[in-house]
C-alpha positions in Angstrom: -86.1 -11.7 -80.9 -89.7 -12.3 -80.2 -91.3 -14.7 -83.1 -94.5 -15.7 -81.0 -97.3 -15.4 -83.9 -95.3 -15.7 -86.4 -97.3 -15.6 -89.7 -96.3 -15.8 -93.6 -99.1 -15.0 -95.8 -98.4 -12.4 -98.1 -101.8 -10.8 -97.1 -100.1 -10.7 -93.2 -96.9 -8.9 -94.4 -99.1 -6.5 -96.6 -100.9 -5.5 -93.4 -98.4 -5.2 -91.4 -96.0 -3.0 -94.3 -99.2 0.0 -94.4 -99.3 -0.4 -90.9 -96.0 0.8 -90.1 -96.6 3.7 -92.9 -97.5 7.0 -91.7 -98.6 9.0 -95.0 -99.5 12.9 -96.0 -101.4 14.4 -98.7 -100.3 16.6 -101.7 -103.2 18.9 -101.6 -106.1 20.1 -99.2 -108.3 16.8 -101.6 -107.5 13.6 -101.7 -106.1 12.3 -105.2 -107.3 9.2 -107.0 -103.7 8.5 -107.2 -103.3 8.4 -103.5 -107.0 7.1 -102.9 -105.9 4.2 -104.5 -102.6 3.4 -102.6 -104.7 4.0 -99.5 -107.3 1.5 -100.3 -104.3 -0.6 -101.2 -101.8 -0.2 -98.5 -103.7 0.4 -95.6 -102.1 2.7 -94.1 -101.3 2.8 -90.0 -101.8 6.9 -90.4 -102.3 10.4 -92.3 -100.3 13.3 -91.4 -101.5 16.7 -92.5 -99.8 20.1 -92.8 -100.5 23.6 -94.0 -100.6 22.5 -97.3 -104.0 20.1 -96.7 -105.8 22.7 -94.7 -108.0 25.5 -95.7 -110.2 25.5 -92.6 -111.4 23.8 -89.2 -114.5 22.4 -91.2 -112.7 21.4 -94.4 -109.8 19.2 -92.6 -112.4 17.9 -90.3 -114.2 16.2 -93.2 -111.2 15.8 -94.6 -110.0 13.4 -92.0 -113.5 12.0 -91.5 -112.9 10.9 -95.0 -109.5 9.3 -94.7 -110.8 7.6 -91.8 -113.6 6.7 -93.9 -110.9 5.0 -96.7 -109.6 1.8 -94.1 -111.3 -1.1 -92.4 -113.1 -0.6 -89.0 -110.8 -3.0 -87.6 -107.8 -0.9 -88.8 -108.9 2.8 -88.1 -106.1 5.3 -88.9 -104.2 7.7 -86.6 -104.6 11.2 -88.1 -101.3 12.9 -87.2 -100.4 16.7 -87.3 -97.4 18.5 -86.1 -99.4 21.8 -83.8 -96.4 23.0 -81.6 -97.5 26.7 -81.6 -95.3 29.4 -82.9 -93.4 28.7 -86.7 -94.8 25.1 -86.4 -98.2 25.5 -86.2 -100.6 23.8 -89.0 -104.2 24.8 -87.5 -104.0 28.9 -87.7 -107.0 31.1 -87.4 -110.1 30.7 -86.2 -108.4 28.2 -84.2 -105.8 29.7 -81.2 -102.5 31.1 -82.6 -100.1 29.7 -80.2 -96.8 31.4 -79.1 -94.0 29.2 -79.4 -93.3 26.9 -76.6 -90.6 28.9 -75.1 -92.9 31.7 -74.4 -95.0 29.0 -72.3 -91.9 27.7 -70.8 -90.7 30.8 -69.7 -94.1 32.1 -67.7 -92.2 29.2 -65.3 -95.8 27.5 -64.2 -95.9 23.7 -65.0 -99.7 24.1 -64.4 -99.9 26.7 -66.6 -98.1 24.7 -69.2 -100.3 21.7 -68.8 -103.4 24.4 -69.3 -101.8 25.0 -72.7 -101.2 21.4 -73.6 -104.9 20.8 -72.6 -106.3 23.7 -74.7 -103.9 22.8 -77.5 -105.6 18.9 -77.8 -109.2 20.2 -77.2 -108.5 22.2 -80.6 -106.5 19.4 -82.5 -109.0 16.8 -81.5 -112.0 19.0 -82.8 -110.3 19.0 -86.4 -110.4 15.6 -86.7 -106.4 14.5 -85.5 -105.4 11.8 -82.7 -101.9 12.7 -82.4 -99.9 15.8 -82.1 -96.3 15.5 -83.2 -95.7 17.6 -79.9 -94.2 18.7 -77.5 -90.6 19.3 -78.2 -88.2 17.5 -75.9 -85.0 18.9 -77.1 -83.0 21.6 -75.1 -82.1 24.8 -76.7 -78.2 24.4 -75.9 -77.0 25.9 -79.4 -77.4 29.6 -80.0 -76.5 28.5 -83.9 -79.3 25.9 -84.3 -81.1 27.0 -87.1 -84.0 24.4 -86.8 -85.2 24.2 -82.8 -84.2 27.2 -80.9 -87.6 28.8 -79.4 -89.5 25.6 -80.1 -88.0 24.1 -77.3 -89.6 24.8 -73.8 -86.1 25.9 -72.4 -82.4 26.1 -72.7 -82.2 23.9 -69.7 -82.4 20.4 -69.4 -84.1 20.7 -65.7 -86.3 22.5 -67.2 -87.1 21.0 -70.3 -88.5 18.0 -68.5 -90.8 19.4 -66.2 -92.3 21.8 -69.0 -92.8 18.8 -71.0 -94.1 16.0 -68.5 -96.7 18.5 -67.8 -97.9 19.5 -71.4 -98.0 15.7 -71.7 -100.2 15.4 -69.0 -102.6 18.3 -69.9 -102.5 16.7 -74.1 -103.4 13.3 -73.2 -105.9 14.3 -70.4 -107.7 15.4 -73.6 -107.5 12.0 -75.8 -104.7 13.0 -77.7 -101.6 11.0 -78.2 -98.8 12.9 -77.5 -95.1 12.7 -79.1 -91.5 13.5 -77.9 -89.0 14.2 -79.9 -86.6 14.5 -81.6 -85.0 11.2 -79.9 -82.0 11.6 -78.4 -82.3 15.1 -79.0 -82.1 17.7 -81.8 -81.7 20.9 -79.5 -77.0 21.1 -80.1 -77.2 20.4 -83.7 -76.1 23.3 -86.1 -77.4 22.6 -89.2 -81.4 21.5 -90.2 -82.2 18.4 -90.7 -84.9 18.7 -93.4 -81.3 19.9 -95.8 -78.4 17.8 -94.4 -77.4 15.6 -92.3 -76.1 17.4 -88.5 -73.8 15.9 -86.4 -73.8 16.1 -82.4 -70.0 15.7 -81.3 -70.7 15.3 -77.6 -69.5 12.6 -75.0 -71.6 10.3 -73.3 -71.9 11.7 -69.9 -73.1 15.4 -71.6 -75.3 13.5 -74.0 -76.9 11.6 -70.8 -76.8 15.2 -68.5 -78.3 17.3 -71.4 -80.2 15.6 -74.0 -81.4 12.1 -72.3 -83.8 13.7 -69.4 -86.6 15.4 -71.2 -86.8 12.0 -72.9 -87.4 10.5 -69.7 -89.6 12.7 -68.3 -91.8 12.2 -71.0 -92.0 8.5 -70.7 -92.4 8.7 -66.8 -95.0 11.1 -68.3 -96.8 8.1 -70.0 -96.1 9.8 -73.9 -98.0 7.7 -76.1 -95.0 7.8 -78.9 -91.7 9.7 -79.6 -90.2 10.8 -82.7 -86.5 9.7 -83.6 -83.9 12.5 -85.2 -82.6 12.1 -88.3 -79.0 13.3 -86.3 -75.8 11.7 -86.3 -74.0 11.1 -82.6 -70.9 9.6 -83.4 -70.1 8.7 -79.2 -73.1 6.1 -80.0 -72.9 5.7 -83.2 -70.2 6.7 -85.7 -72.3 5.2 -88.9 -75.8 6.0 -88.9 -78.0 8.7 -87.9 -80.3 8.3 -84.4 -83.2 6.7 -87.0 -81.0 4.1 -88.4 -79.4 3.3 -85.3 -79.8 0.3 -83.3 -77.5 1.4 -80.5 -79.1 4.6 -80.2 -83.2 3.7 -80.6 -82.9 -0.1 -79.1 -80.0 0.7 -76.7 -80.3 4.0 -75.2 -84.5 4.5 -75.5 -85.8 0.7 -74.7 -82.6 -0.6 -72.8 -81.8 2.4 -71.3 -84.9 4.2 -70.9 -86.9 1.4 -70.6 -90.0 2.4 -73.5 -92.3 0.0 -74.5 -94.2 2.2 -76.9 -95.0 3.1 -80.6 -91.6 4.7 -82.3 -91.8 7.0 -85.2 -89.1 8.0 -87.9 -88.7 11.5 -88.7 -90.2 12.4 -92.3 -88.1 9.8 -94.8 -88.0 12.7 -97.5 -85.8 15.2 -95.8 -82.1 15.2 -96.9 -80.7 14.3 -94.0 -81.6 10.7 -95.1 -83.4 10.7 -98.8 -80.7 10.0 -101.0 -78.3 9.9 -98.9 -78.7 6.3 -98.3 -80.4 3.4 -100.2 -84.3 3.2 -98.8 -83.8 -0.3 -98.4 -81.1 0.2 -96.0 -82.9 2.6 -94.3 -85.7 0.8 -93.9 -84.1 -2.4 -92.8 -81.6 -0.6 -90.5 -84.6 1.6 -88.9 -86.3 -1.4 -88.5 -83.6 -3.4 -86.8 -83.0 -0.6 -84.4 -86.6 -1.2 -83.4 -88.9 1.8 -85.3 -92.2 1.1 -85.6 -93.5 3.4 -87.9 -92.2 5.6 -91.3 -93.3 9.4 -91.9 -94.1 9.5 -96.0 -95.4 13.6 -95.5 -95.7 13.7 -99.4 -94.3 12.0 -101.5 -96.7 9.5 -103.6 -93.8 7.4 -104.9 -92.1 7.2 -102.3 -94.4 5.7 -100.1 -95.5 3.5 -102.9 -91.6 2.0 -102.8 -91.3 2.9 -98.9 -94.6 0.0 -99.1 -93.6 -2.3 -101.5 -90.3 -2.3 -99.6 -91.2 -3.5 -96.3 -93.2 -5.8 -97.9 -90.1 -7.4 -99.6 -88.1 -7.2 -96.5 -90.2 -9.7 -94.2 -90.3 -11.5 -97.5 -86.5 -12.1 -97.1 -85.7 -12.1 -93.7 -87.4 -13.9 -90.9 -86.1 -11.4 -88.6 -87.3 -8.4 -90.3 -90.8 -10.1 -90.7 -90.6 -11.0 -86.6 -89.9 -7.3 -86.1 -92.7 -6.2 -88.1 -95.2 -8.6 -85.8 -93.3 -6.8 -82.8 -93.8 -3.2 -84.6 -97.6 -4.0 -85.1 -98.2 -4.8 -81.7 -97.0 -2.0 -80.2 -99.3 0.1 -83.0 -102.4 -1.4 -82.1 -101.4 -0.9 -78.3 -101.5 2.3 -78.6 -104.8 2.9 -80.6 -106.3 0.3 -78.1 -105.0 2.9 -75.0 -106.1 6.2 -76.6 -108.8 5.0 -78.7 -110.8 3.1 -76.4 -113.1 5.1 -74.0 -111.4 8.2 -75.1 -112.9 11.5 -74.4 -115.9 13.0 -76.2 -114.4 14.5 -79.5 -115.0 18.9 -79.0 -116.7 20.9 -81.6 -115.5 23.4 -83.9 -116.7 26.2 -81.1 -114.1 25.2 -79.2 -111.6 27.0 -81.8 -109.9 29.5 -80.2 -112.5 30.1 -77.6 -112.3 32.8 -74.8 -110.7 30.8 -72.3 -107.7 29.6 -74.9 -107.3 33.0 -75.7 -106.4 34.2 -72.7 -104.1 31.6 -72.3 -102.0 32.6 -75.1 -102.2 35.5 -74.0 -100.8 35.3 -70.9 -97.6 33.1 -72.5 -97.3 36.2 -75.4 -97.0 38.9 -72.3 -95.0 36.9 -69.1 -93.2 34.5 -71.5 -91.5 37.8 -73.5 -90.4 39.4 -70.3 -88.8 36.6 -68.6 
């Protein structure tokens, strides 16, 4: 365990708790409530959804203004999960993506890194750094209620070239791209944001199926990935993938050998909230090597999810040296996306001719493949 830099000030362990928050909005205006935990805590991001958005020009300003809210030397990453299809929080004027499985299926990796290009042009225009995109899972379940034509394919082949290339064509653009949902959410059969699924598969099919996309993507270069909030008892009999050091530290940094920024799932969906204690899952997330916590909307929760990992390094040494650890890999990635990144677009880049006729083409070759 790395404890180079060590530091105990209560002002460092403050910093470092916000930092390893992600948090989202209860309306399309920022609260005083929630202006004053920001101001407070610091956050390390904002994620916005539908909810926060009533136009390009609106949730620019609005994340101009959250940006706004922290220290220069601690500028926010302003998240949003754009995927196209069902998952898509940026509608009209901007480009009304199919879902990825049309863009899979037109079977052109250039094509698909067209799309992830356009996509990031768009994001990047209203204001966001990082995509919670693309989808590395592998439709393998006809019954999964949650993934299905999210994913690029039902194959794992071809899951990770669809995905290595959006990758390319996202962060080509300045925006940081995410895989998930780590190990792999695509053979569950239940959703995750209302219990808690279980993938009963061995090692060698988890490692043949669900492991490559994954590894794409880092060869890719991702800039994060997203863990699952999904038990796989072959790893780990105990804890979901979030909570799991033998399935976040042993299988994605031993195994596949990433360096970079981790992300929980959203902390309030029932897979985990109230199923266990916060503090455990906190401290158990943390151990297995997460860097940073999804609070989508919650106030209070983030407020204890804060004062939390606060307490933690507080009380453990080796929670406070993996907070330094988590940090560092945080402010790697702003430092690689943020510096010398590509002009921001304007708004008239919204769903402009040329994206058009991209979705276009995924709406009519991706249905009749």
């Amino acid at each position: 365990m790395n404890t180079v830099g060590l530091t105990t000030t209560t002002a460092d362990r403050k910093r470092r708790a916000g930092q390893r928050m992600v948090v989202g909005l209860a309306g399309a205006r920022i609260s005083e409530e929630e202006r004053a935990f920001i101001r407070e805590a610091r956050p390390g991001g904002f994620v916005l959804f539908a909810r926060n958005i009533e136009s390009p020009e609106q949730v620019r300003e609005l994340n101009r203004e959250l940006f706004c809210l922290l220290p220069n030397d601690l500028p926010p990453v302003r998240c949003v999960d754009q995927e196209g299809g069902l998952v898509q929080r940026v509608k009209a004027p901007a480009t009304v993506w199919p879902p990825m499985r049309f863009v899979g299926n037109v079977g052109d990796v250039r094509f698909t890194e067209q799309v992830g290009a356009a996509l990031a042009r768009e994001i990047r225009a209203c204001g966001f750094d990082l995509d919670f995109a693309p989808v590395c899972d592998v439709d393998s379940n006809p019954k999964n209620p949650v993934i299905g034509q999210r994913a690029f394919a039902g194959r794992s082949h071809d899951v990770s070239k669809h995905v290595s290339a959006c990758i390319k064509g996202m962060q080509d653009e300045g925006l940081i791209a995410c895989a998930k949902h780590f190990p792999g959410h695509g053979d569950t059969s239940v959703d995750s944001h209302l219990e808690l699924p279980i993938v009963e598969k061995e090692t060698p099919d988890l490692e043949q199926c669900e492991l490559p996309p994954f590894a794409a993507a880092i060869s890719a270069g991702v800039g994060s990935v997203m863990t699952a909030h999904v038990v796989y008892p072959t790893w780990d009999e105990d804890y979901p993938a979030t909570m799991s050091r033998r399935i976040i530290y042993g299988q994605l940094r031993e195994r596949l050998r990433y360096g970079g920024v981790v992300f929980s799932d959203d902390m309030e969906m029932k897979a985990v909230r109230g199923r266990y204690p916060l503090e455990l899952q906190l401290r158990l997330a943390t151990e297995a090597t997460v860097d940073s916590f999804l609070f989508c909307k919650e106030l209070p929760l983030a407020v204890e999810g804060y004062e939390t990992l606060i307490r933690q390094q507080e009380d453990h040494k080796g929670q406070e040296s993996l907070a330094i650890n988590a940090e560092k890999r945080w402010n790697a990635m702003r430092e690689r996306f943020f510096i010398g990144a590509p002009p921001v677009p304007g708004l008239e880049v919204l769903g402009n001719s040329e994206h058009q006729l991209l979705a276009a083409r995924a709406r009519i070759e991706g249905a009749q493949s």
